[in-house]
BALO-228193 format. One record per residue: residue number from 1; residue in one letter; y, z negated, x of N, C-alpha, C in turn. Coordinates in Angstrom, 1 decimal, decimal comma. Atoms other than C-alpha are relative to their C-alpha. Layout:
# residues N
[NUM "A" [Y Z X] [Y Z X] [Y Z X]]
...
This chain:
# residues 199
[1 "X" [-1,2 0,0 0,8] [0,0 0,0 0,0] [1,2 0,0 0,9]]
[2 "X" [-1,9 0,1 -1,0] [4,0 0,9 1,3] [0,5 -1,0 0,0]]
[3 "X" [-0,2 0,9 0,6] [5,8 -1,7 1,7] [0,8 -0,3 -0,6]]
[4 "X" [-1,9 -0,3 1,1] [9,0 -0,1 -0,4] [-1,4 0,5 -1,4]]
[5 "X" [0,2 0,0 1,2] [6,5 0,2 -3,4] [-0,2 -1,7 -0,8]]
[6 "X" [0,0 1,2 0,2] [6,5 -2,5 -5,7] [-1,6 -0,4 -1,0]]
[7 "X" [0,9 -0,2 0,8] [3,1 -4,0 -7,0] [0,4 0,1 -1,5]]
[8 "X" [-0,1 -0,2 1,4] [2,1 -3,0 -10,9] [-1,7 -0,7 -0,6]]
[9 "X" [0,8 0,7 0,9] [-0,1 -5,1 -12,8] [-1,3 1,4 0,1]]
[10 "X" [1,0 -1,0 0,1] [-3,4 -2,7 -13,2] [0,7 0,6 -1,7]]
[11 "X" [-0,3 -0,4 1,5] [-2,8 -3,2 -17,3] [0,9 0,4 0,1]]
[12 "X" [-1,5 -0,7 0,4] [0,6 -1,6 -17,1] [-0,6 1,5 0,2]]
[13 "X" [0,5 -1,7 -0,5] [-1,1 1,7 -15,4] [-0,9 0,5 -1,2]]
[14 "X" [1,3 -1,0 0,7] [-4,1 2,0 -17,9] [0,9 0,3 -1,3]]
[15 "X" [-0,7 -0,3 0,8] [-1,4 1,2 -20,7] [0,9 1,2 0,2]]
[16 "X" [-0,3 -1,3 -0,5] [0,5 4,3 -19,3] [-0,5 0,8 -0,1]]
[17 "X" [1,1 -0,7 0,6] [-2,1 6,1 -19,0] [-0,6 0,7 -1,4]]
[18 "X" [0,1 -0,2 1,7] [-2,8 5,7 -22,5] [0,6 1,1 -0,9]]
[19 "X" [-0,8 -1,1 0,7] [0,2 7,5 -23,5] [-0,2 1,5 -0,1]]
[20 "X" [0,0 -1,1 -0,2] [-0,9 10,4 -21,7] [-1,2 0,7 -0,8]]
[21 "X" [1,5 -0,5 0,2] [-4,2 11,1 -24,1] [0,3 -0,2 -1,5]]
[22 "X" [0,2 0,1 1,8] [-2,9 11,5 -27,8] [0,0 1,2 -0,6]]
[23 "X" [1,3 -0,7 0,3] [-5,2 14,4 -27,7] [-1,2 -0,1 -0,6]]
[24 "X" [1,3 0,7 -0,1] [-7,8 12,4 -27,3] [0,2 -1,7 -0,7]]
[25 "X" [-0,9 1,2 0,3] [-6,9 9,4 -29,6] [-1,4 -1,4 0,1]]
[26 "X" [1,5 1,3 -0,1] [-10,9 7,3 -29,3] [0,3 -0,4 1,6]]
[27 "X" [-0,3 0,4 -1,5] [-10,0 7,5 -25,3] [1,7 -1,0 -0,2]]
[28 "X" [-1,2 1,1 -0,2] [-6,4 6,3 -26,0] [-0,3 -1,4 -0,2]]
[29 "X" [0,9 1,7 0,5] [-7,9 3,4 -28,1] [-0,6 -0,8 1,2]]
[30 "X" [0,2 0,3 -0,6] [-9,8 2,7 -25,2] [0,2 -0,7 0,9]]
[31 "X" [-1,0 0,6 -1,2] [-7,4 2,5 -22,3] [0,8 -1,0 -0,6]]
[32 "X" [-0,6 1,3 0,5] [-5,4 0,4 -24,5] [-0,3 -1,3 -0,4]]
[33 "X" [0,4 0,9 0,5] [-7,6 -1,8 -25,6] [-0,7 -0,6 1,4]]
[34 "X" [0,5 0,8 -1,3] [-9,2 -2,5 -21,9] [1,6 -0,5 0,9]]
[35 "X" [-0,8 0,8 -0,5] [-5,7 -2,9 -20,8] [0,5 -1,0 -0,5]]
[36 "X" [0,0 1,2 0,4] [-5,5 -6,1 -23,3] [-0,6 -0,7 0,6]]
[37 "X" [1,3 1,0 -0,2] [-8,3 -7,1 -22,0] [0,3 -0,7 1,0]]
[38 "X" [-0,6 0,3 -1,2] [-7,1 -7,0 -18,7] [1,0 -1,2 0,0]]
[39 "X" [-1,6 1,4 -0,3] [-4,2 -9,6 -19,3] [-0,7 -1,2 -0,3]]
[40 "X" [0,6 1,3 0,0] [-6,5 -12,2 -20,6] [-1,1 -0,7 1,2]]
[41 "X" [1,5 0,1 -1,1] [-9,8 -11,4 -17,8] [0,7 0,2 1,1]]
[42 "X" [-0,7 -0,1 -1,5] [-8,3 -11,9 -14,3] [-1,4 0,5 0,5]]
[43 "X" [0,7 -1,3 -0,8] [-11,9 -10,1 -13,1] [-0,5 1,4 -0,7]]
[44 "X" [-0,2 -1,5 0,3] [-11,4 -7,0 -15,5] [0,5 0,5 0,7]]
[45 "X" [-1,3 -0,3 -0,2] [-8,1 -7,0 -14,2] [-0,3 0,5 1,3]]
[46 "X" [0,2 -0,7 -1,5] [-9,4 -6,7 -10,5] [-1,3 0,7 -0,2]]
[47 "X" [0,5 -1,4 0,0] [-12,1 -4,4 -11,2] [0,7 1,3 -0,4]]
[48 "X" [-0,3 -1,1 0,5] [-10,1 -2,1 -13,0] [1,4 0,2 1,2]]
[49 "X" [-0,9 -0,2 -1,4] [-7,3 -2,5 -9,9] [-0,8 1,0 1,1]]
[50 "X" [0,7 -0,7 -0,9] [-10,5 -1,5 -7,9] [0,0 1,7 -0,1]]
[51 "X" [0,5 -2,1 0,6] [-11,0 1,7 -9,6] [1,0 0,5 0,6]]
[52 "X" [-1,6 -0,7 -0,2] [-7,0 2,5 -9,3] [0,0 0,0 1,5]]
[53 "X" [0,1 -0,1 -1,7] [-7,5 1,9 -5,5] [-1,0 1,5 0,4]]
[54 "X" [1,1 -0,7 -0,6] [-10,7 4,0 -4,9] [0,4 1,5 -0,7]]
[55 "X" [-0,2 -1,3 0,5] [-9,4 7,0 -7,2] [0,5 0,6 0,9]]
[56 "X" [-0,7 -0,9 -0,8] [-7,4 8,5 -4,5] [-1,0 0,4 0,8]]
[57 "X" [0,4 -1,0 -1,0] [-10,3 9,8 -2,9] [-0,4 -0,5 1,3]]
[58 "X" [0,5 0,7 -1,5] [-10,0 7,9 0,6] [-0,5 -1,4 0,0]]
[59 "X" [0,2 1,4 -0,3] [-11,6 4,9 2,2] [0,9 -0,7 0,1]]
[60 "X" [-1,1 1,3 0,2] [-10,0 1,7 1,9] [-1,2 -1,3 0,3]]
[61 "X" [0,9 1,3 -0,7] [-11,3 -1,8 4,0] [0,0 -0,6 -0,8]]
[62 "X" [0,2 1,5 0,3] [-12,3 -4,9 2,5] [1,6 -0,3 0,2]]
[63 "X" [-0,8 0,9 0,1] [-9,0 -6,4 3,8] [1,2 0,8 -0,7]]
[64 "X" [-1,1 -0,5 0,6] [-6,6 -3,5 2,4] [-0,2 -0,4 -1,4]]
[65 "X" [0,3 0,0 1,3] [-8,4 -3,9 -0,9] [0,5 -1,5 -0,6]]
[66 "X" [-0,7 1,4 0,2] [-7,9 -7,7 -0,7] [1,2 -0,3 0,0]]
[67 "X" [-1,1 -0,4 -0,3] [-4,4 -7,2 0,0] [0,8 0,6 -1,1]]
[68 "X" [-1,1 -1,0 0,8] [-3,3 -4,7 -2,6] [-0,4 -0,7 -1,0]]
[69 "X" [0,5 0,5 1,4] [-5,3 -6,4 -5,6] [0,7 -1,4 0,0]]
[70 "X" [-1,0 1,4 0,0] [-3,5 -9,9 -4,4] [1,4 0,4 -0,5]]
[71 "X" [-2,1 -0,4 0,5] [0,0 -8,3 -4,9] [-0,2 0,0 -1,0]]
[72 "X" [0,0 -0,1 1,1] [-1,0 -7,4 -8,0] [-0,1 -1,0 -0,9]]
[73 "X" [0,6 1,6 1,3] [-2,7 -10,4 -9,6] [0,3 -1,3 0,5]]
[74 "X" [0,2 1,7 -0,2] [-2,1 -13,4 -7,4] [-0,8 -0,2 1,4]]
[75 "X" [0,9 0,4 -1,1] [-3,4 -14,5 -4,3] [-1,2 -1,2 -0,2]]
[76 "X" [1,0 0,6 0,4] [-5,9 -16,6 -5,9] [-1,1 0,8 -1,0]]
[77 "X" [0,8 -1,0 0,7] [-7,5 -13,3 -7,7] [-1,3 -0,6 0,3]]
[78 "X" [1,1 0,0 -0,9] [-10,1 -13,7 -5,1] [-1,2 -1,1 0,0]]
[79 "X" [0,5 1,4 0,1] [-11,1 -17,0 -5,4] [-0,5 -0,6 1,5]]
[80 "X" [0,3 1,2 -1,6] [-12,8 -19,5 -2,3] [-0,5 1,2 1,0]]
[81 "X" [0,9 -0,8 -0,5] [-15,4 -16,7 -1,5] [0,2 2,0 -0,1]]
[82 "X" [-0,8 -1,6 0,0] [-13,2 -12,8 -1,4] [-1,6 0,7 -0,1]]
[83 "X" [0,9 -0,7 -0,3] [-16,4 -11,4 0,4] [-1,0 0,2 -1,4]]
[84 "X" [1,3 0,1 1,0] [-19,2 -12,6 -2,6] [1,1 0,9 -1,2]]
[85 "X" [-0,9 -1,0 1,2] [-16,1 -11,4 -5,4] [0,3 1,1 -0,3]]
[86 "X" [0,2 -1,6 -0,2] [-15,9 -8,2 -3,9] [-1,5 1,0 -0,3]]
[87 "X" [1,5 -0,5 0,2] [-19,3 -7,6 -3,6] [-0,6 0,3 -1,0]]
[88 "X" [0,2 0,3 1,8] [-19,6 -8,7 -7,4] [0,3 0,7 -0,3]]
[89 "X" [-0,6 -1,1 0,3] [-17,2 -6,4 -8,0] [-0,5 1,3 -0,1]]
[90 "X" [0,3 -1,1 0,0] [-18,5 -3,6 -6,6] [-1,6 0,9 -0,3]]
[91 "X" [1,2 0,0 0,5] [-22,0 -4,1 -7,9] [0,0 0,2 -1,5]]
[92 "X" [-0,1 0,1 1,5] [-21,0 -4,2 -11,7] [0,8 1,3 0,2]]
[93 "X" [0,1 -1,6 0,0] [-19,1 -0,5 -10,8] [-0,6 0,7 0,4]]
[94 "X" [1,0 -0,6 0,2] [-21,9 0,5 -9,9] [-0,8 0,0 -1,2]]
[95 "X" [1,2 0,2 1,2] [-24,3 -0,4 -12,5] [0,7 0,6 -1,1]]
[96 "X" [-0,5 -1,5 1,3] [-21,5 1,4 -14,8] [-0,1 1,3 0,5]]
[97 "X" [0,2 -1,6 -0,6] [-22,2 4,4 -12,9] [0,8 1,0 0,7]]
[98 "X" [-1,2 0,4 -0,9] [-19,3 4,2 -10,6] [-0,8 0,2 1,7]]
[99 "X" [0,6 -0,3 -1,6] [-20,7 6,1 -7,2] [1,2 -0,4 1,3]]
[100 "X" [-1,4 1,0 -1,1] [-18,8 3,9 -4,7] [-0,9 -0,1 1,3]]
[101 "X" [0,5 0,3 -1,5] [-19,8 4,4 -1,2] [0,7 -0,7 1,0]]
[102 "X" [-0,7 0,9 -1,0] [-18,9 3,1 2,2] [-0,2 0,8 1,3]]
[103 "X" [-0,2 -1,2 -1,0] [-17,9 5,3 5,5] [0,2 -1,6 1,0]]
[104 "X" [-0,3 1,0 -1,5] [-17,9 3,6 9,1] [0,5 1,5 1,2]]
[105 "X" [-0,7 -1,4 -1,4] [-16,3 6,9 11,1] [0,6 -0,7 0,2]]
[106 "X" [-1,1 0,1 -0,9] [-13,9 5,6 13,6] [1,4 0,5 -0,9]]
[107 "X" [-1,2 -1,3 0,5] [-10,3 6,3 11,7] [-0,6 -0,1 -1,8]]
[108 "X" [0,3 -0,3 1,2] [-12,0 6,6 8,5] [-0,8 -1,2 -0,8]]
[109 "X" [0,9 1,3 0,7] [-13,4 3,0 7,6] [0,2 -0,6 -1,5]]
[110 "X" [0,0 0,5 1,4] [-14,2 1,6 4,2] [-0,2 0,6 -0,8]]
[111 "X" [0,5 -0,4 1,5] [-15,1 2,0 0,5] [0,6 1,3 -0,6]]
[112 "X" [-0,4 -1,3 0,5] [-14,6 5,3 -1,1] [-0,9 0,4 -1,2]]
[113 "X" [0,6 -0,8 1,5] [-15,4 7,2 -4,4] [-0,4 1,3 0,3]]
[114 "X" [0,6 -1,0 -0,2] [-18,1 9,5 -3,9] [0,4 1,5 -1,0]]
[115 "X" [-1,0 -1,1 1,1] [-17,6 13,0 -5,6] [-2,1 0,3 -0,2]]
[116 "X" [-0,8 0,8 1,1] [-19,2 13,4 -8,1] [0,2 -1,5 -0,4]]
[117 "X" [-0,6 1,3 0,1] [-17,5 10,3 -9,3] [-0,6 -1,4 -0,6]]
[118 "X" [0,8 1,0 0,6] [-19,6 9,2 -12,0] [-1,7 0,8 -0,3]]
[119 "X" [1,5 -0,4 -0,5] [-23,8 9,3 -12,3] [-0,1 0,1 -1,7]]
[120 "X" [0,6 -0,1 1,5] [-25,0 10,2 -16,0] [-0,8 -0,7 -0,2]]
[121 "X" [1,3 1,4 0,4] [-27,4 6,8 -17,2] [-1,3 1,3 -0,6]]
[122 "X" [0,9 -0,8 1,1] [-29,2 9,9 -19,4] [-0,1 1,6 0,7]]
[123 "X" [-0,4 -1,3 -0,2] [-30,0 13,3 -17,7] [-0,1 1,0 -1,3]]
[124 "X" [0,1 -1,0 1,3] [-28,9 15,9 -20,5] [-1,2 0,8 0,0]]
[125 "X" [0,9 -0,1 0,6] [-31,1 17,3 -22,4] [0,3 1,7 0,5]]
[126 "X" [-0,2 -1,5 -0,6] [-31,6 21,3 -21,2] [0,6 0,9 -1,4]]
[127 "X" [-0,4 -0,9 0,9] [-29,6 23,9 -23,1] [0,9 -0,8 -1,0]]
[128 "X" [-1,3 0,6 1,2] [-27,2 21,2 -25,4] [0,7 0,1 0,6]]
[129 "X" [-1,7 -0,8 0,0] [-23,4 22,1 -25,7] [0,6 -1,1 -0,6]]
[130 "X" [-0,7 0,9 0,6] [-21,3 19,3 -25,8] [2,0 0,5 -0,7]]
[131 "X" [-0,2 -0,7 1,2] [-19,4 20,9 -28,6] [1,8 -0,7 0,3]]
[132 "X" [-1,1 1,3 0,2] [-16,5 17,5 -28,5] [0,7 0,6 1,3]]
[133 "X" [-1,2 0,1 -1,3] [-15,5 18,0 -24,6] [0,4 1,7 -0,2]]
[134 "X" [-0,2 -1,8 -0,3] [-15,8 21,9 -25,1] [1,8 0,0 -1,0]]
[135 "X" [-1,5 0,1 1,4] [-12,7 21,0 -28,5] [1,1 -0,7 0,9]]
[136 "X" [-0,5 0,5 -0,9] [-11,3 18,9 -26,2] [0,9 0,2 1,3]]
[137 "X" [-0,7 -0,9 -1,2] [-10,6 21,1 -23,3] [1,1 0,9 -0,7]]
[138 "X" [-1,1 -1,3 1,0] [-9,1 24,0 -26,0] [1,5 -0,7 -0,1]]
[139 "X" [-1,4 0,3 0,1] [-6,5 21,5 -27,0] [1,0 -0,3 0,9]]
[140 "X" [-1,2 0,0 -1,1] [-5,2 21,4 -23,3] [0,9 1,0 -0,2]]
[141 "X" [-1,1 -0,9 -0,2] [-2,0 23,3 -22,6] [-0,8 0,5 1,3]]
[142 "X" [0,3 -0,9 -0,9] [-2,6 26,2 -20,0] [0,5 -1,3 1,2]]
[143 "X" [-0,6 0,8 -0,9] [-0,5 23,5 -17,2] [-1,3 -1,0 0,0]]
[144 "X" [0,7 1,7 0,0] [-2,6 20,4 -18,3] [-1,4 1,1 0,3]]
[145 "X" [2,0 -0,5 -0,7] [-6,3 22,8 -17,5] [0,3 0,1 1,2]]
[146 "X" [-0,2 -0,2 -1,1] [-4,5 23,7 -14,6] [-0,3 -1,3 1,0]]
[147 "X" [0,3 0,7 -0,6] [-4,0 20,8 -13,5] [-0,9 -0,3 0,8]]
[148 "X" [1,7 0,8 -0,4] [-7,2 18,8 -14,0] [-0,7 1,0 1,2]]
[149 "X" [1,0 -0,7 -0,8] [-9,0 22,0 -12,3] [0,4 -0,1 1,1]]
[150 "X" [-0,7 0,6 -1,8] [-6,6 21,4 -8,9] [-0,5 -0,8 0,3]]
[151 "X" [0,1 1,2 -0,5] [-7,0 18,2 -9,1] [-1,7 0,0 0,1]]
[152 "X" [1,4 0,5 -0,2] [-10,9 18,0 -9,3] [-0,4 0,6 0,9]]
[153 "X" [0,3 -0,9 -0,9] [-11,1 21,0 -6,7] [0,5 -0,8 1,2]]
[154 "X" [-0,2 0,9 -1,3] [-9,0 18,5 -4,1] [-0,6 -1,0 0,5]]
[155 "X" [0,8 1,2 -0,4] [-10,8 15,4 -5,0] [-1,6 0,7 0,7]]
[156 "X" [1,1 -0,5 -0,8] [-14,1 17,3 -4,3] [-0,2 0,8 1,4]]
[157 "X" [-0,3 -0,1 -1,5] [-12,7 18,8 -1,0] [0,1 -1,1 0,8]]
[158 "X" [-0,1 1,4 -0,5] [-11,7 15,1 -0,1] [-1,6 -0,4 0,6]]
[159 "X" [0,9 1,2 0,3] [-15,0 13,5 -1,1] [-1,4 1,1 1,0]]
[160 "X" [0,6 -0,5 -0,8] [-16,9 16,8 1,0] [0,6 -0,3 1,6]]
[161 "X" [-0,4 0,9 -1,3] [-14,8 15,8 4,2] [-0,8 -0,9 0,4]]
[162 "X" [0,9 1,2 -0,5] [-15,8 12,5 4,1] [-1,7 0,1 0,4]]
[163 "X" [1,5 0,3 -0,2] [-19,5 13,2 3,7] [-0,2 0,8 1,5]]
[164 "X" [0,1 -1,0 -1,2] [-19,6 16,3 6,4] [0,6 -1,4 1,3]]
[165 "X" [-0,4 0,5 -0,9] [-17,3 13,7 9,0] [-1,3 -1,4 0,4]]
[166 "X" [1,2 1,5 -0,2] [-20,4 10,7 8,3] [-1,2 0,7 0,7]]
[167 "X" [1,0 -1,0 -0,6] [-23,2 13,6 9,1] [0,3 0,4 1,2]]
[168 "X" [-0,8 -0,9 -1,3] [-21,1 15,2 12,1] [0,6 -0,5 0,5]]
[169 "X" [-1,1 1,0 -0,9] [-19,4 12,5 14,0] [0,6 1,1 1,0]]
[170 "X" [0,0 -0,8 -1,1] [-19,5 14,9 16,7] [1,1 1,3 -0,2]]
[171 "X" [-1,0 -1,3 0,2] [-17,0 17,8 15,0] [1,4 -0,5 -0,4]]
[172 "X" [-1,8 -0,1 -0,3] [-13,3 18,2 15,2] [0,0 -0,1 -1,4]]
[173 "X" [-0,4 -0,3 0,8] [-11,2 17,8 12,5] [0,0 1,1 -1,0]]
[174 "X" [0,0 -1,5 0,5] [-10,6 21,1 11,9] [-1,2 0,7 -0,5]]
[175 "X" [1,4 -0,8 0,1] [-14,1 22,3 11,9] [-1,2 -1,0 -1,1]]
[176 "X" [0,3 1,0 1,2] [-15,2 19,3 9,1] [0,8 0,6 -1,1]]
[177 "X" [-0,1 -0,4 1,5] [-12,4 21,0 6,8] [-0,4 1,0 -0,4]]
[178 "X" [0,5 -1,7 0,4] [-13,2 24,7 7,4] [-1,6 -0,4 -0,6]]
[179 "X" [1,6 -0,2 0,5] [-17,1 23,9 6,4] [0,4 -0,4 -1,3]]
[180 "X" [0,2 0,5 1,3] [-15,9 21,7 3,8] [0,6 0,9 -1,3]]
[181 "X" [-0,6 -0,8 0,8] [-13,7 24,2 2,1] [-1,1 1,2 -0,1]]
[182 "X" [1,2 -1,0 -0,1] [-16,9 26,9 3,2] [-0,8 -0,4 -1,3]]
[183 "X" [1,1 0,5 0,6] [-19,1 24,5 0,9] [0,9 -0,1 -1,6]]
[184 "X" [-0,5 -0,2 0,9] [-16,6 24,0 -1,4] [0,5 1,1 -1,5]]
[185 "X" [-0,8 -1,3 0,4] [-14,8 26,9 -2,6] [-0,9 1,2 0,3]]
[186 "X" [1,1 -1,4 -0,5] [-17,5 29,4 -1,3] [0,6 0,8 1,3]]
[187 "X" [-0,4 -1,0 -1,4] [-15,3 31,4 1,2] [1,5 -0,3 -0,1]]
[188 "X" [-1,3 0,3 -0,1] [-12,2 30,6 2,8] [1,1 0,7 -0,3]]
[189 "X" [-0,8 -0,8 0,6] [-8,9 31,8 2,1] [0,3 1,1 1,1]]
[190 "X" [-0,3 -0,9 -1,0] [-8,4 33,5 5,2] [-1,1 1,1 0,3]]
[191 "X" [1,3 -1,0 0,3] [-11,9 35,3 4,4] [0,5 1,0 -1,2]]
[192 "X" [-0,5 -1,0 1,4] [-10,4 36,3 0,9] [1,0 0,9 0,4]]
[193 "X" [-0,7 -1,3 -0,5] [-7,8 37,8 2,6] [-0,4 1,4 0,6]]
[194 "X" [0,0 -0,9 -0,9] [-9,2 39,2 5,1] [-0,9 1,6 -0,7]]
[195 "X" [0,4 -0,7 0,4] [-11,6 41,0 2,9] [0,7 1,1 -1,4]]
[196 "X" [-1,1 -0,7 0,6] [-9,1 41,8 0,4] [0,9 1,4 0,3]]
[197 "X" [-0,8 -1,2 -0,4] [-7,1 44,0 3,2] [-1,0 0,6 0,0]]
[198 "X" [1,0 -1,0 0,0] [-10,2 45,9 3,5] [-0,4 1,0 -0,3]]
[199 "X" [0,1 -0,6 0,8] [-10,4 47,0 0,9] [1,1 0,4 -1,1]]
């Protein structure tokens, strides 16, 4: 965390959040109703901080995490035992299906949100069409599909990084993103071009 931002309560972000889904008014309900929750449960409140930490994609230590979730809630969030609370923590986003890994590269230490993000409890059934997300997407605006599809294309270039840099200690920088954009995206841009003049 900067030290020119100022902390924000978790529940103020999900309640935020909220506003932004009255497309989707059973998800609004949702976020709204877990960010109540959050004001009464000081360990909703720091799991659901966890999430908002780990969404960006990059690793984050034990001590940053302990750190940013204190600003927020209190330096007694943690209680006597941080280490066991954490751990708690990060065992119950799992078991909701919250793929939360952990990186040891040099430079790159700590907890991170695997891509994909979350594990299906039920593998679908072959050939069903979920009919709801498919209505769901239609009512985006051309910007808001945009979006999402950048955004999911970055986080999954992020979350390929990371994995390629834990496999390949041994490779450059450079040569971890070009594979990961190779695996990603199928062919680079400087491939699209080049085959583009080509032709």
């Amino acid at each position: 965390m900067s030290p020119e931002s100022t902390p924000v309560h978790p529940a103020d972000n999900w309640e935020q959040d909220a506003q932004h889904y009255h497309q989707f008014p059973k998800l609004q309900l949702r976020l709204a109703a877990m960010a109540g929750h959050m004001r009464l449960d000081k360990i909703a409140a720091r799991r659901a901080a966890l999430v908002d930490i780990l969404s960006d994609g990059r690793p984050h230590t034990r001590e940053v995490i302990w750190e940013t979730i204190a600003s927020q809630l209190g330096q007694d969030c943690w209680g006597k035992l941080p280490h066991e609370a954490l751990a708690r923590d990060l065992a119950a986003l799992r078991i909701g299906g919250i793929r939360i890994g952990y990186s040891r590269r040099v430079g790159a230490t700590g907890y991170y949100l695997q891509y994909p993000p979350l594990q299906r409890p039920v593998p679908p059934q072959f050939g069903a069409i979920n009919w709801d997300l498919i209505n769901q997407i239609r009512q985006l605006s051309i910007p808001e599909k945009n979006n999402q599809a950048f955004a999911a294309a970055h986080f999954a270039l992020k979350q390929k990084q990371l994995i390629l840099s834990e496999e390949h200690q041994d490779w450059s920088p450079a040569a971890v993103e070009r594979e990961a954009r190779r695996l990603v995206f199928g062919i680079s841009s400087k491939e699209l071009f080049t085959s583009y003049n080509q032709h």
